[in-house]
N, C-alpha and C positions, 0 to 999 in steps of 0.2 A: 423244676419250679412249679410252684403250685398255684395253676389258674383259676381254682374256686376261690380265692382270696379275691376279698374285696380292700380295696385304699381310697384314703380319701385324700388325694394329693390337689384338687382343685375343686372348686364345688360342681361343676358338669360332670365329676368322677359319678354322682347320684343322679337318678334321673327325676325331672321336677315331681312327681307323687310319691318318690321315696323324700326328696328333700322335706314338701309339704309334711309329709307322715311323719318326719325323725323334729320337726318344729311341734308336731300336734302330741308327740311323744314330749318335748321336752315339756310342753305348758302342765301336761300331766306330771308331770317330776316333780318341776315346780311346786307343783296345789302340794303334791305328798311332802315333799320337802318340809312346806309350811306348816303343814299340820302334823308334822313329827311322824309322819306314817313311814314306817321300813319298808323299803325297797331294794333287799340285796341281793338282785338279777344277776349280777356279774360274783357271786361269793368262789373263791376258791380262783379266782382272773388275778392275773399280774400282766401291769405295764410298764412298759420299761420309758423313760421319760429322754431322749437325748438332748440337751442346752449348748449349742454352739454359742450361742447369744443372751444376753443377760434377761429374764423374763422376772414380772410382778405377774398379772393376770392369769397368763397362760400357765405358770408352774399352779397356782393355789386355786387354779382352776379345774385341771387336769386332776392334782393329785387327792383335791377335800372331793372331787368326782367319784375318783375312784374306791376310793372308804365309805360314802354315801354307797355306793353299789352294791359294798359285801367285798370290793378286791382289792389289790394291793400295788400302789405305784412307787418306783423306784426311779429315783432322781439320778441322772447319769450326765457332766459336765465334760467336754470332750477336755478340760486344763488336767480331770483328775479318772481319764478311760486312756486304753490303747488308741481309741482315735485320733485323741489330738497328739501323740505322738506319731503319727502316720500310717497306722495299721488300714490297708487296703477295706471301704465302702461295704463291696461285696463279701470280702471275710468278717466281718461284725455283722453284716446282716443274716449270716450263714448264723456265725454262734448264739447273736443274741436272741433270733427269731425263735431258735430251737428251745429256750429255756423260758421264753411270757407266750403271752397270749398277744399279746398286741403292745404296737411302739407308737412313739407321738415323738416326732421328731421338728425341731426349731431349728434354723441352720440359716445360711447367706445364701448358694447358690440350688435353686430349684433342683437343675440335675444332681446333687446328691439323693436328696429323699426318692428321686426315681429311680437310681442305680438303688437304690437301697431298697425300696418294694421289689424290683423287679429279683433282686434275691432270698426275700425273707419269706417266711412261711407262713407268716401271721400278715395280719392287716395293719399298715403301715398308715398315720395320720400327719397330715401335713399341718405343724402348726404355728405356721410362720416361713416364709421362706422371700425371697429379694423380690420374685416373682409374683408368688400369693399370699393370700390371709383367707384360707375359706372356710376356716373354724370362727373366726369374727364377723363372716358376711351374716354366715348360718345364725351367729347370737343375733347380729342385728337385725336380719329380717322378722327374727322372731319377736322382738321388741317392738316394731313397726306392728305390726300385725296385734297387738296385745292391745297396741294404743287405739290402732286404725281400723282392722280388721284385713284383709287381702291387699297384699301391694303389688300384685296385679292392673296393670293401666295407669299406676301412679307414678310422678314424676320425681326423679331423686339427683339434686344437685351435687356432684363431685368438684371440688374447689381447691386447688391444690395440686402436691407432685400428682405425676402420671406413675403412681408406685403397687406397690401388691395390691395396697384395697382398693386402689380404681378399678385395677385387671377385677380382683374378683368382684366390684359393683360391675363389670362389664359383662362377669360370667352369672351373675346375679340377675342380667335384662334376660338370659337365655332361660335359667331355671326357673324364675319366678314372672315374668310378662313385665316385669315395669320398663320405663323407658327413663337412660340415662343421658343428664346433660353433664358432659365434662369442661370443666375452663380450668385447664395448666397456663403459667408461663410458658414463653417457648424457650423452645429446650428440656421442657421438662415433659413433653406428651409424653400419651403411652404408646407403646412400640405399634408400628404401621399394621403388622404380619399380626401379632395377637388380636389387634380391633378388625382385621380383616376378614380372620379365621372365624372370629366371635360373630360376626356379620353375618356372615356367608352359615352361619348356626341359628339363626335369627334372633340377636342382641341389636336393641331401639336402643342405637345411639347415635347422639350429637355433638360433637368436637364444638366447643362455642370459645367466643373471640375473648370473652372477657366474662368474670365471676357475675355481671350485673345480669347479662344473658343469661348463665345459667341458673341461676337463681328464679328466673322468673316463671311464675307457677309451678315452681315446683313445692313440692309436699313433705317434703323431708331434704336436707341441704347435712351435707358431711362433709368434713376433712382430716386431715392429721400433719403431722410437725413438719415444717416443711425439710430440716435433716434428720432423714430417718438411721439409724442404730449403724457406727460404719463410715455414716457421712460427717459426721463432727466437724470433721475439716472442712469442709466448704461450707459451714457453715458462716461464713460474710457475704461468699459467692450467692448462695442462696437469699438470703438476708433482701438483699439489692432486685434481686428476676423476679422476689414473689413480694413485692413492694404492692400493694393495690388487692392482695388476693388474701387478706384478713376476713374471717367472716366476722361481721360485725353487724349491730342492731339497722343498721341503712341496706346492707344487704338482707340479712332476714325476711326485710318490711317489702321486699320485690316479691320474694314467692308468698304460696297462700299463707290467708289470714292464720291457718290454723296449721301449718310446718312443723315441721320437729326436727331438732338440731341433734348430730350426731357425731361424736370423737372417738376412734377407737384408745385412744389416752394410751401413754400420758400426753398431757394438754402442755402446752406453754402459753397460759393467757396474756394477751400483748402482742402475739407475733400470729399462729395462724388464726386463731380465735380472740375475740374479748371476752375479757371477763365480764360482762355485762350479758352475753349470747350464753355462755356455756354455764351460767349461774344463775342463770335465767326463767322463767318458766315454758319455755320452749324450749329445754333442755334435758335427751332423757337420757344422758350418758352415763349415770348411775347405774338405774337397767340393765341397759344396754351392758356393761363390766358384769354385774351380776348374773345377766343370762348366760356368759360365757359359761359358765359353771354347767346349767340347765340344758343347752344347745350341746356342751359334748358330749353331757352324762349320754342323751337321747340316743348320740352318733356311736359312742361307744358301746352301745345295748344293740342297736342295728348292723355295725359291723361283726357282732361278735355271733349274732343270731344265726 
């Protein structure tokens, strides 16, 4: 196994001056981007793309990524690979690792992508997992930061399930300094053991009673759908525990005058947002999807360095 590889299976995988550097790379992409300036760092690279799960963002993110760069992404759905007919983790990480340069893998349970780095020889990207989301924290911090400038000390409202992007806003208080207030339903927090670990890492957080609390002063207030990709079915169950936990123009009006609302979409406006917040002008979730692009290209130049 090969220990020089780097993965980015959570965002504390980077330590916060690599993370800062790979956001300060992506703003740079961006500007070239804009201005039609070639950038093909990665020419002669292939990424092998794995979709357990049905993706918009994260595929035309990854792969218009990868052609921006100079390299080449290959779209791999486990309905139409040996995977999803049950070929063992560790043997596709063996064969596929040997023929790219690098894998972005989207899946249910977290322990796969880590059976799966810990065998591949390339640097393996977590992009989506039941666990994390720390290819979407990385777009949004960098979005924050574009608006605001350092989110550093700043307050960031999590409103919502206790699900991948709370963990990774929780692993987000550790790399970047802001401090997080979280208000789930109960039943729906995030697991004891992760906010512990995260603590004892030094992650500013606060478990609050209700969305009204968290919201207050803070600088930025995020959510997403209260059944995420999986959960369809409980979706009445849900419907009912997160009754009161809409972001909506009454809660905005609690944190600062000058907040910015964040989705990592898709949206269901009506249920965890209105459409009044998220079409709003304290809304930068446009961006925020766009940066996705800009924050992996950076990460994918970095791991590959």
């Amino acid at each position: 196994m090969n220990h020089n590889v780097r993965h980015f299976l959570k965002l504390t995988d980077v330590a916060p001056d690599e993370a800062l550097g790979i956001i300060t790379r992506a703003m740079d992409l961006k500007a070239k981007q804009k201005t039609g300036e070639a950038h093909h760092t990665l020419a002669g690279k292939a990424l092998a793309m794995i979709f357990d799960k049905a993706s918009t963002r994260t595929r035309v993110s990854f792969e218009v990524g990868m052609f921006q760069l100079g390299g080449h992404a290959l779209f791999l759905h486990s309905d139409t690979t040996q995977l999803g007919r049950g070929e063992p983790v560790e043997d596709a990480a063996r064969v596929i690792s040997s023929m790219v340069d690098m894998v972005m893998i989207r899946t249910f349970e977290h322990g796969m992508v880590e059976r799966f780095a810990q065998f591949s020889t390339v640097p393996v990207i977590n992009a989506l997992t039941d666990t994390y989301h720390p290819c979407q924290v990385l777009a949004d911090v960098m979005t924050f930061m574009e608006q605001r400038g350092s989110i550093s000390g700043k307050t960031v409202a999590w409103v919502g399930d206790g699900n991948n992007m709370a963990y990774s806003w929780i692993n987000a208080s550790i790399t970047f300094g802001c401090n997080v207030n979280i208000a789930c339903p109960k039943g729906y927090e995030p697991d004891a053991r992760i906010l512990e670990e995260a603590i004892a890492q030094g992650a500013q957080v606060t478990l609050c009673d209700t969305p009204q609390q968290a919201a207050q002063g803070a600088d930025l207030v995020t959510t997403d759908v209260w059944a995420s990709m999986g959960q369809e079915e409980e979706q009445k169950l849900r419907e009912k525990a997160f009754k009161g936990y809409q972001v909506d123009a009454a809660l905005m009006a609690l944190a600062n005058s000058d907040a910015l609302f964040m989705h990592c979409l898709p949206a269901h406006r009506g249920e965890e947002v209105s459409a009044e917040v998220i079409d709003g002008h304290q809304s930068i979730v446009w961006d925020e999807a766009e940066n996705r692009l800009h924050a992996q290209k950076a990460l994918m130049e970095f791991l590959l360095k």
